[in-house]
C-alpha positions, 0 to 999 in steps of 0.5 A: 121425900125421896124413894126408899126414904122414910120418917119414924117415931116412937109409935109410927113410921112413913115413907115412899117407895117406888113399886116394881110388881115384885114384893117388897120388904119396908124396914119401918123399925117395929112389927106393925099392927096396922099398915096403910098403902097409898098408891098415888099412880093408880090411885088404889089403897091397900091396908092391913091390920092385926086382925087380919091374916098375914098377906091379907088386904083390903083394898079399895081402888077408882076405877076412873070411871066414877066407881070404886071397887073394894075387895078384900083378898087373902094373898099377896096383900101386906104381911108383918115383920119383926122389924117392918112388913113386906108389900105383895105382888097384888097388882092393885097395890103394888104394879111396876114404877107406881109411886106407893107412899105408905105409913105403919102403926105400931 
């Protein structure tokens, strides 16, 4: 799967993108009541759901050194759109040229 691609069906969405530490809005066709980010560069996830505030994320990142942080922050995480959701600019989850597969449910 290429960068910016993206597969859908009637209930969920998934795609690839490349990170750029700017925010980044995913058209995914739906307003999404839970959003999974994977980064597979600096091996950290990012996830959302209804429940949560808009640019909410709960994150759970490897270290590399054997540990595994997890926070959650109220800022710059993932927030909902009408037709998709844009990713924040949290370094975690969203740092320049990291590849970021993602998947949204509706």
């Amino acid at each position: 799967m290429a960068s910016g691609d993206k597969k859908l069906s009637n209930h969920c969405a998934t795609g690839e993108q490349t990170a750029t530490g700017s925010a980044i809005t995913i058209d995914c066709g739906f307003k999404p009541k839970h959003v999974l980010i994977m980064n597979t560069t600096n091996k950290s996830t990012g996830m959302w759901n209804d429940s949560m505030p808009n640019a909410a994320v709960y994150k759970t990142i490897d270290s590399g050194v054997g540990t595994t942080d997890i926070s959650y922050a109220t800022s710059n995480g993932i927030t909902p759109l009408f037709n998709g959701f844009t990713i924040g600019t949290d370094a975690a989850i969203n740092n320049n040229n990291d590849v970021l597969f993602w998947t949204a449910w509706k």
